[in-house]
N, C-alpha and C positions, 0 to 999 in steps of 0.2 A: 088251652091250645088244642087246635086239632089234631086226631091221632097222638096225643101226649099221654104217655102212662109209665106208672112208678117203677123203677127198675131194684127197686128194696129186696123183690123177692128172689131177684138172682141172683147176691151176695156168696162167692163160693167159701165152704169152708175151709178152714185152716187146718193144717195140721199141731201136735201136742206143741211140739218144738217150737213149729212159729208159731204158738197164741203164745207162748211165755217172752219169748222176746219180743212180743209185741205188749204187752203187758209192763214190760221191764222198762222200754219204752215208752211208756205212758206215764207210769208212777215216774220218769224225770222229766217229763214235759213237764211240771209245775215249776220248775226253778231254770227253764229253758230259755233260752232270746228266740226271737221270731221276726220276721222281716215280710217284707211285701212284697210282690214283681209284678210290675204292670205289663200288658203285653197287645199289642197289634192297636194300640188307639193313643192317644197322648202326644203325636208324632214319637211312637216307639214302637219299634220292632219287636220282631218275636225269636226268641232264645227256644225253637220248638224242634223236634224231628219229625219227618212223614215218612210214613212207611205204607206199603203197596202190598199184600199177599198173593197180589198175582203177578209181579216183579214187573208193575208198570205196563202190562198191557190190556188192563181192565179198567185203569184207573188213571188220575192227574191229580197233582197241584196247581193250588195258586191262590198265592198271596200276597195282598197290598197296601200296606200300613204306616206308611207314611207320608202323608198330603206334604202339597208346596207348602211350604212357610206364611203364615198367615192366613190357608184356609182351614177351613174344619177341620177340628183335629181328628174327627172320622169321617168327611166324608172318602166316601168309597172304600175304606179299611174294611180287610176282609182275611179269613183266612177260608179258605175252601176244600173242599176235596168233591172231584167230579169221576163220576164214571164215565169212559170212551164212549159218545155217539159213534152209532156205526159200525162197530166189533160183533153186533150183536149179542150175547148174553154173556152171564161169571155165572159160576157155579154158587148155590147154596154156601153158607159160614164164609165166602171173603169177603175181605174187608179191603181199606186201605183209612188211613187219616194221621193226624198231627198231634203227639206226645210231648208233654212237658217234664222232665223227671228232675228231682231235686239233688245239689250233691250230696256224697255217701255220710253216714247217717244223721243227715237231713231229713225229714218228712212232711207233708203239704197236711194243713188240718182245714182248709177253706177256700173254696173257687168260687169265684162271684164272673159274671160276666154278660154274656148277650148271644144268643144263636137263633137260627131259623134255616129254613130248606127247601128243598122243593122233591117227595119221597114219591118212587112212580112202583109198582109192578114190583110189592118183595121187599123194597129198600126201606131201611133204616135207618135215620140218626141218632145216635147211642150216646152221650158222654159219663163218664165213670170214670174209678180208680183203679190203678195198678197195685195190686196188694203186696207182700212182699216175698210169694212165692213166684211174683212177675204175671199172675191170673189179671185179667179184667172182670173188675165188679160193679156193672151198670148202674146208675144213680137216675137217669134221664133217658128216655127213648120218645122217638116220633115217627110215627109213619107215612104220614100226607103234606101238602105243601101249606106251606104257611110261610111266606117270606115276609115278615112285617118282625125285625129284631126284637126280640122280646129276653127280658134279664130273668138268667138266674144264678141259684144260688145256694151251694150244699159245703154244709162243714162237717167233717169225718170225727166220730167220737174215738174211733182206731185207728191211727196215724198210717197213713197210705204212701204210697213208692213212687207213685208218679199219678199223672193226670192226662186223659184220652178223648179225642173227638172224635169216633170212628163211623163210617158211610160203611155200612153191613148190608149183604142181599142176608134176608133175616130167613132165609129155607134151610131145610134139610139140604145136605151135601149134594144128593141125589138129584134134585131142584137145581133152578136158576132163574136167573130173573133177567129181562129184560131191560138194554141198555138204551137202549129208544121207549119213548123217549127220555131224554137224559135225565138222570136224579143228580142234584149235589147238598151238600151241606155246608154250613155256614157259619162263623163265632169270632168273635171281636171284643175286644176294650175287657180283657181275662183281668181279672187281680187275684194272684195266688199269693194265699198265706203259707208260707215255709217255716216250721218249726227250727231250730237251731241251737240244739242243746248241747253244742262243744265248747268249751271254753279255747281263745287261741293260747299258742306259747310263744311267752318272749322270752328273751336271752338278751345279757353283754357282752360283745363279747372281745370287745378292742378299746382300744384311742388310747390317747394321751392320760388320762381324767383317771382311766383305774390303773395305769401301768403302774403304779405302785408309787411309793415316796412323799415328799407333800409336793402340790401345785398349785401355782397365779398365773394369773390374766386368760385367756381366753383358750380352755380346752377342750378336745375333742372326744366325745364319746360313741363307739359302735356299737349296734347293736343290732339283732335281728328276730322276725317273728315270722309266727308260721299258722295257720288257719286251713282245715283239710275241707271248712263249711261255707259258709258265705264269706270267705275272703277275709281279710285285715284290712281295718278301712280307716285305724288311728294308731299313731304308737306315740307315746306319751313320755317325757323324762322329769322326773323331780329328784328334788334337792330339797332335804328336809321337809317335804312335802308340800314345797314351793314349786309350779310349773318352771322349767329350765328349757322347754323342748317339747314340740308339739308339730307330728307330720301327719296329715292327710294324703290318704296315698288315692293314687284314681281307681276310680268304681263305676258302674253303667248303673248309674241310677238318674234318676229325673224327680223333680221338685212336682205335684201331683196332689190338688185340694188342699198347699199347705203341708203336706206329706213326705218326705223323701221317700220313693217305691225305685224298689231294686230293676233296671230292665233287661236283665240278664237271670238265669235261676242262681248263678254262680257269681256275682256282681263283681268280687271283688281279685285282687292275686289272693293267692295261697300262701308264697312264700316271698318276704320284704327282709329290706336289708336298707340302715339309713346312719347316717351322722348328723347327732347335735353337736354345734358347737357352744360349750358352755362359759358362758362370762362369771371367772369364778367371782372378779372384783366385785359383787353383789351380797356375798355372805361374810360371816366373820371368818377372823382367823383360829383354826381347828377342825378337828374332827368332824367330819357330816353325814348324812345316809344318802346315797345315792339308787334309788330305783326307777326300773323302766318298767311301761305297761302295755300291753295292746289292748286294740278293740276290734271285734268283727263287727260284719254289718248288721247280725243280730243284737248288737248290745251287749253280747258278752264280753268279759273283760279280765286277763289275766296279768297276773307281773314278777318277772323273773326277781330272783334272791337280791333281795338289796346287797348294797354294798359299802361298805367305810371308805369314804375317802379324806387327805387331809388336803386344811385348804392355807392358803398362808399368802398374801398379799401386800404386807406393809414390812420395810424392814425396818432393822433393830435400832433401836436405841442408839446414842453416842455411847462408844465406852467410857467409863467411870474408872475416876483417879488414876490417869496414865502418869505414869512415870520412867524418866530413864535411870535406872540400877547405877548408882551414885552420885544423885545428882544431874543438873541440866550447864553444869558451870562447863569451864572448858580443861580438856583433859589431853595428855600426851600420847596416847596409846585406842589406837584407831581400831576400837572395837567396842559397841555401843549392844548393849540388852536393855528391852523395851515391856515393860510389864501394866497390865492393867485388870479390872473387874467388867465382867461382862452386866447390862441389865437382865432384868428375869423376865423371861418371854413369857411367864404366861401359857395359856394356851397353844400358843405361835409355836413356828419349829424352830428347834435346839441352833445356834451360831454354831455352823458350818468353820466359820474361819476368820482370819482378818486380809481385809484390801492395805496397803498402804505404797504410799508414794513420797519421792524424797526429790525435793527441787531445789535449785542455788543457786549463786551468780553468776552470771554468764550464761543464763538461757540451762540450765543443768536441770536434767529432767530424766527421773529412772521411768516416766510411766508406772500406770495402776498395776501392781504385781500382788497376787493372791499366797496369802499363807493358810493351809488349811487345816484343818484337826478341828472334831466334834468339841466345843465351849474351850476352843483357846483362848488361853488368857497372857500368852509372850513372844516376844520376838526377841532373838539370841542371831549375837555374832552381826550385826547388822555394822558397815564402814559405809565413809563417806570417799567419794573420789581422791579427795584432796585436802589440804587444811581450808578452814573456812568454818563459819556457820552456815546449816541448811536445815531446812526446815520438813520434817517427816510426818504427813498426814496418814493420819486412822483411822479408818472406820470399819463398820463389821458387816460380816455377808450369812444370812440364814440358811439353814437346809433346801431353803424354797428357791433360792438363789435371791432373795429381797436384797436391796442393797441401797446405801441414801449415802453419795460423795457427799452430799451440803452436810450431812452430821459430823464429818471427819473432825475430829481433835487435833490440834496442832502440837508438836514438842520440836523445839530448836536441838542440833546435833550438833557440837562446837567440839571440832580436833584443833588443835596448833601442835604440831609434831616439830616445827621449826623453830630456830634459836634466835633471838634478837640480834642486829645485828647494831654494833657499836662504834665508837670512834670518839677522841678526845677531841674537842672543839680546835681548829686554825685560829679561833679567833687569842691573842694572846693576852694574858691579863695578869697583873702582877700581884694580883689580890684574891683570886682565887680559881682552880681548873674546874672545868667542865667538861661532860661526855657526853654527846649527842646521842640518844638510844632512839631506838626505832623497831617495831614488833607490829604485822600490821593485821594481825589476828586476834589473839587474845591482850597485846598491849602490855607492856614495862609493867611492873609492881614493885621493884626494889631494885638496890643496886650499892654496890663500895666504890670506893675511889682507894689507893693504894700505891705506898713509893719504897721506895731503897735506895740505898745507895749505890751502883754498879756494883762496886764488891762487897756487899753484905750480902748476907744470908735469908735474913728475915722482912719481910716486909712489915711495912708500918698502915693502919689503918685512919685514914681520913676522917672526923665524921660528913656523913654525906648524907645529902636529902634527894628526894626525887620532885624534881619538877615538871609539871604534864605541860608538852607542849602547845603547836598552837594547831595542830590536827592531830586527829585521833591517831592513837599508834603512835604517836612519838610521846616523848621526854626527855629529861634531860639530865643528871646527875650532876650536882654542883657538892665543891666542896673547897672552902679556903684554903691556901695557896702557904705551904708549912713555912719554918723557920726553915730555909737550907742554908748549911756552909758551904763551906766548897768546895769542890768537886762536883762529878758527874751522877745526878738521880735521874732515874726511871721509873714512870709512872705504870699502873695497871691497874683496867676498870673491868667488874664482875657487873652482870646485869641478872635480872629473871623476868619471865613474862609471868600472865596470870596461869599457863598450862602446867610452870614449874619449866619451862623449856629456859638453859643456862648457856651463858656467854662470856669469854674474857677477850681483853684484847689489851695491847701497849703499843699503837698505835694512833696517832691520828688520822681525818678522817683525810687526809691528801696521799696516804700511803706510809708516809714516816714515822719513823722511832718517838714516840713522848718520853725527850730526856731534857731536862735542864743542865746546864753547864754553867761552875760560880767557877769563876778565873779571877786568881787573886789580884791587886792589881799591881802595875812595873811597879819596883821602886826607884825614885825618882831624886834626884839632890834637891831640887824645891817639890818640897807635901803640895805647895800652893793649891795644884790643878790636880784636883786625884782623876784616875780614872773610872770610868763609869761600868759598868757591863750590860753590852749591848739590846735591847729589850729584843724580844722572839718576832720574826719577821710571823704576819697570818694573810692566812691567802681562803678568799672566802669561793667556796665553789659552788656557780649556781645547779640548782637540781629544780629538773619541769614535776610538778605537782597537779595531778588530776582531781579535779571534785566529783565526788561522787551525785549523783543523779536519781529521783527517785519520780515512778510513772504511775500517777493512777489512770483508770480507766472503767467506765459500766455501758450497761445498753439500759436504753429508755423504750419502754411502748407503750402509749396511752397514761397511764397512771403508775405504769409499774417503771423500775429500774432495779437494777443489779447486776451479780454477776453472770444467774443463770437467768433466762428470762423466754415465759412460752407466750405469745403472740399470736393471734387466729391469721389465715394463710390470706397473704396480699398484705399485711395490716405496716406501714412504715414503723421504722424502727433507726433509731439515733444514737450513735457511737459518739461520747464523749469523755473526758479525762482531760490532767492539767498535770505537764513535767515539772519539777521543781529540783530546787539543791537540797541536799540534807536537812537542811536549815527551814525547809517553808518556803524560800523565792522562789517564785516561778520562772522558767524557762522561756523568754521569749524567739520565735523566729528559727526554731529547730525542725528540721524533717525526722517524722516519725513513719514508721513501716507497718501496715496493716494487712496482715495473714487471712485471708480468709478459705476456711476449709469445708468444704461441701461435707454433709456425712454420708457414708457407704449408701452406695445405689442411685445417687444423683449423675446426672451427664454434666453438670456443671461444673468446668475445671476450677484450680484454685487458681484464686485470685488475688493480685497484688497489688495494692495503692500507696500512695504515700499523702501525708496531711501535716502540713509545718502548725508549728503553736503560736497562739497571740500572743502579745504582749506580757502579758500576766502568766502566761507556760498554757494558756486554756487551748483545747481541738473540740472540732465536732467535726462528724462525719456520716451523712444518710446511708442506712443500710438500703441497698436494692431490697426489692422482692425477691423470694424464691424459697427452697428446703431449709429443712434445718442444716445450722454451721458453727463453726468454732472460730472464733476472733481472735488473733494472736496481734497485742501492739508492741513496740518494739521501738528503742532509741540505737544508733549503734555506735552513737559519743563522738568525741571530736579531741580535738587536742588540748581542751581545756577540761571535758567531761568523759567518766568514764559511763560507756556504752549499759545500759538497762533493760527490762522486757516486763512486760504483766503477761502472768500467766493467764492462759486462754477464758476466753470467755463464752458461754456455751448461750445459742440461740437456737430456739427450739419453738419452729414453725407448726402449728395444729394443717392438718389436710381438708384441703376445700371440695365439700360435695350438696349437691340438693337432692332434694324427694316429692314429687309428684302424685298424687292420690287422685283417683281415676274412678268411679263417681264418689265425690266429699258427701254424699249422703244416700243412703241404702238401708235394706232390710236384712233381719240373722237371714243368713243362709247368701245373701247376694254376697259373689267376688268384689273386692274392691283390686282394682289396678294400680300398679306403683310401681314408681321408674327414676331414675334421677340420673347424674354425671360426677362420676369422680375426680376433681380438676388435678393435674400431674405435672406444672410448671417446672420445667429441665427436669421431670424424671420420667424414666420410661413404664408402662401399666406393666406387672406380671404379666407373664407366659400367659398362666393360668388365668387370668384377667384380677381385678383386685377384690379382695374379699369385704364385702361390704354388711352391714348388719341394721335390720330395719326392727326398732326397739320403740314400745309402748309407752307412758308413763305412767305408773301405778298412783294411784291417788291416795290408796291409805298410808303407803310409805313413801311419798316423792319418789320410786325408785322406777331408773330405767330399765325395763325391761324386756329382753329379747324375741321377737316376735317370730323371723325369718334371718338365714346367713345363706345369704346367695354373690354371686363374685361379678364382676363388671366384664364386658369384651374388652378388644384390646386398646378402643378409643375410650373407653372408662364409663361407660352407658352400660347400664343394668336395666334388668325388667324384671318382676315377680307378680304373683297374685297371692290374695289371702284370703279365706272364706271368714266372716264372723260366725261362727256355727252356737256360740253358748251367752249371748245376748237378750235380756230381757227388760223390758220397759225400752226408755230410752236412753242413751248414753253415748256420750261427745269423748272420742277416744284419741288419745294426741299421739302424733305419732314422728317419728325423726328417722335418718339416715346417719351409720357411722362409719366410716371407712377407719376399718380395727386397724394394728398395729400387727409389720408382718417385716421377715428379715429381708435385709437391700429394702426395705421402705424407707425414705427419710423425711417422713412428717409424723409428728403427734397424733395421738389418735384427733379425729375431729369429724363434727356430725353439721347438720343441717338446719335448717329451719325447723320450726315443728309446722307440721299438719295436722286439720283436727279433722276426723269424718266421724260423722253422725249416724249413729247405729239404731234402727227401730226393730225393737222386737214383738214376740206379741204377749 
């Protein structure tokens, strides 16, 4: 080049001090990251300062480096620095031009680039480093014109402060140089290399995930990281050293031959601050390690103190060998203790407690009530409303809060606190008495029949049988009909049920005395015609008798039925069951009442139908669309039948959403776009819009896994983006949308289609 000569020899010296800290920094440039900045060509600007030592009026800027879109990426890209036509002269030593300097301790080890000029009368173009006493130390000087850009290119073996393009009158103080005609200087398309030998810091330092105790389904963890060098440009979360969490934070960089190059010297933030949300349902149950990481834009990479966390997901077992504490028979004293063994959790967290609920006839319903204590194994003190059988479901609830109603154990509670009630039959019969018993709980078990004579003392024992009558809860007590003489006896019958609950009476069942009366007969002057003694007048009294009624009832969808039943959102669903009597026949031509209850967070009120039975006691009944609900069927009897109900039955709707992939085929490093709709049929979207989770599928373990959690607006449209950045060969990566599970949600969790986008690396 013309007028081009080595600027080696004017390298100022250092001082003791700074050659050892320049030294100290060199022996850790070996184990440093280092990063690139592109500057004034690429369509990228320049991250530069200019400075003027005659305070702008000797000198100008100007620079222009970024063409329209589509043409050259350098035509006309320029950085400059001009001395004022017209001012006539600067004095000898000023300068003015355009400085790059790296952040704090950062250093530049390599400037590649492009310059030329046009040098008149004195002038100079100079480029060099800033040492780290803040000296300029020349690498390049020129002093005549030569404007045809020509590359160069100097790497520092002593890591430097900054980098300089300076337009110098190149005299003594005394001197000056002429401003006509004009000199300027010129440099474009820079790539500096920045040393970067700090490691960032991360930290945890919140959510859900470490608060402590054990945790399921879908937690949150904070965290933050800090970079005083080239920024934080990844922060990273694992779980047993399974990615869980991965943010890319924004950086001014540009994609450049293949390259990612910084266009800023400082690319990235300093200080970040982000939430994973983590799907713990992906791990087992227990203990795990929990660490974050950062990355700068150098490549380095730190990570804060792991952490234990527990994980617990599935709940427990049914309990084992429940029992009610003497037996399940029926008892007179209305206070029941409930004992069992708990399963061995294993890993899993310790039973927190027991759920139990106690249902019965007539629609009786205590609801799910919690009993708590670490590996309880009893319930004490527990009564029923009333006498009756009812039936007390069990199941257990973990540390984690895991909990599974369909495991619950059933044990029947049977009180009859009430006395049989009796009566000697109206019917009269000369051959033997009977007593009509009736107990409509635990039912007759025994019973005396018993007489005297008005004024005796002692009673006389029958023998007596018990005959079962012709509906449950009754019997009957027979027993032949004594020798009486004559005079006036009085009968008297004991009963018991199966509770031990005792009864007497001497009455019949019309309200009267049970006495027989032998009256001798007149005596007569002719025997001929004796008299008779008149047989016991019986008077039969009718009583209205109810049958008892019994309702099944399930939901169908698709192949499935029962009583809990999860169905994808829109999909029909068919309500059927068949009333019947005790006995098996079916109910024909009855109206039956069907409950239907939105769950929490629906707009859609409850809803009430009615559906009569066929012939054979059969219903069906088509469930609409909509959220999840609870199905209550219900008889409410008639004067022949006593009134029924099936307890509820649970419908549980998955949530309807899709996922759009926005271009289905790219390169590592290209965005891919993705979008979808969260459909919300009678419910309204969160405030916050709804939290939705766009999850991978892992090919060595089937497992889905968490890609992005980003939340929908308030019409249920989401948008995200996601770079493939760690892609190599090629690979077809499936990808789905899941709208998580969130409170006042009332759908199942449920996801999307899959999408597949095709990733080429190199």
């Amino acid at each position: 080049m013309s007028g081009t000569r080595s600027g080696a020899g004017r390298v100022v010296a250092l001082g003791v001090l700074l050659a050892m800290s320049v030294l100290l920094l060199a022996a850790s440039k070996a184990d440093a990251g280092k990063y690139a900045v592109a500057q004034c060509g690429w369509y990228v600007g320049a991250d530069a300062s200019w400075g003027d030592t005659t305070g702008g009026a000797k000198f100008r800027p100007d620079a222009y480096c970024v063409p329209p879109a589509g043409a050259d990426p350098f035509a006309g890209a320029h950085m400059k620095s001009f001395g004022r036509e017209g001012q006539g002269t600067v004095s000898g030593t000023r300068f003015a031009g355009w400085r790059w300097t790296p952040p704090p301790g950062n250093w530049i080890s390599q400037v590649r680039g492009t310059w030329w000029h046009a040098l008149h009368d004195g002038f100079e173009h100079r480029l060099g480093a800033i040492n780290w006493a803040g000296g300029f130390e020349p690498q390049f000087a020129a002093d005549g014109v030569d404007v045809t850009p020509r590359e160069f290119v100097r790497g520092f073996s002593v890591p430097v402060a900054g980098f300089e393009s300076r337009l110098l009158c190149a005299r003594a103080e005394s001197k000056w140089c002429a401003l006509d005609p004009g000199s300027w200087s010129g440099l474009r398309a820079l790539t500096i290399t920045v040393e970067d030998p700090i490691a960032p810091s991360a930290g945890i330092t919140g959510g859900d995930l470490v608060a402590g105790g054990w945790r399921r389904g879908v937690q949150a963890v904070l965290f933050s990281s800090s970079d005083a060098g080239s920024g934080v440009r990844f922060g990273e979360t694992r779980l047993d050293g399974a990615r869980v969490g991965l943010t890319e934070y924004p950086c001014a960089m540009a994609s450049i031959g293949g390259e990612w190059r910084a266009t800023r010297m400082q690319p990235c933030l300093t200080t970040v601050s982000q939430v994973h949300p983590i799907a713990t349902t992906s791990f087992s149950d227990g203990p795990h390690t929990l660490v974050h990481c950062a990355t700068d834009f150098g490549a380095n990479s730190a990570c804060a103190a792991s952490r234990t966390i527990l994980i617990d997901n599935n709940p427990p077992a049914h309990p084992r060998a429940v029992a009610v504490a003497g037996g399940d028979g029926w008892r007179r004293t209305n206070d029941f203790d409930l004992g069992w063994e708990n399963p061995d959790q294993g890993p899993a967290s310790p039973i927190a407690g027991a759920n139990w609920r106690m249902v019965g006839s007539a629609g009786y319903d205590t609801g799910v009530r919690f009993a708590s204590g670490r590996d309880r194994r009893s319930l004490a003190n527990l009564s029923t409303p009333s006498a009756g059988t009812y039936l007390l479901q069990l199941w257990l609830r973990d540390e984690a809060g895991n909990e599974a109603p369909s495991s619950a154990v059933t044990v029947p509670l049977r009180l009859d606190d009430v006395r049989p009630t009796l009566g000697f039959s109206v019917e009269g019969s000369d051959t033997h008495v009977k007593v009509d018993v009736s107990d409509a709980h635990s039912g007759p078990v025994s019973g005396e029949i018993l007489y005297r004579q008005v004024d005796a003392a002692a009673w006389i024992e029958l023998p007596t049988k018990l005959v079962r009558g012709n509906a449950a809860g009754r019997a009957h007590l027979v027993a032949p009909m004594p020798q009486l003489g004559f005079g006036t006896f009085i009968f008297r019958a004991d009963a018991r049920d199966a509770a031990g609950n005792s009864a007497s009476t001497n009455l019949r069942t019309d309200g009267t005395q049970m006495a027989v009366r032998r009256i001798p007969p007149p005596q007569l002057p002719s025997p001929s015609k004796p008299q008779l003694v008149p047989k016991p007048q019986v008077v039969k009294v009718p009583q209205r008798i109810r049958d008892k009624a019994r309702l099944f009832a399930r939901l169908h969808g698709g192949r499935l039925h029962g009583d809990s039943l999860l169905v994808g959102f829109g999909a029909p669903v068919l309500l059927s069951g068949r009333l019947t009597r005790a006995d098996g026949v079916g109910i024909g031509d009855r109206e039956l009442r069907v409950v239907s209850r939105p769950f929490q967070g629906a707009l859609a009120p409850v809803v009430v139908e009615t559906v009569r039975t066929g012939e054979e006691g059969g219903f069906e009944l088509q469930v609409p669309p909509g959220p999840s609900r609870r199905l209550t069927v219900s008889f409410l009897g008639d004067d022949g039948l006593e009134p029924t109900s099936r307890r509820a039955l649970e419908l549980q709707v998955r949530a309807g959403i899709s996922l759009r992939a926005v271009p289905r085929q790219l390169e590592t490093g290209q965005l891919v776009r993705l979008s979808g709709t969260v459909r919300s049929k009678g419910v309204p979207i969160p405030r916050r819009g709804k939290l939705v989770a766009v999850q991978y599928l892992e090919q060595a373990t089937g497992t889905w896994r968490p890609v992005l959690v980003t939340r929908s607006d308030h019409r249920g449209r989401f948008r995200a983006r996601y770079r493939f950045r760690y892609v190599t060969g090629r690979a077809a990566i499936r990808l789905r949308a899941t709208a998580l599970p969130e409170e006042r949600w009332p759908y199942a969790p449920g996801s999307s289609a899959t999408v597949t986008v095709r990733v080429r690396g190199s």
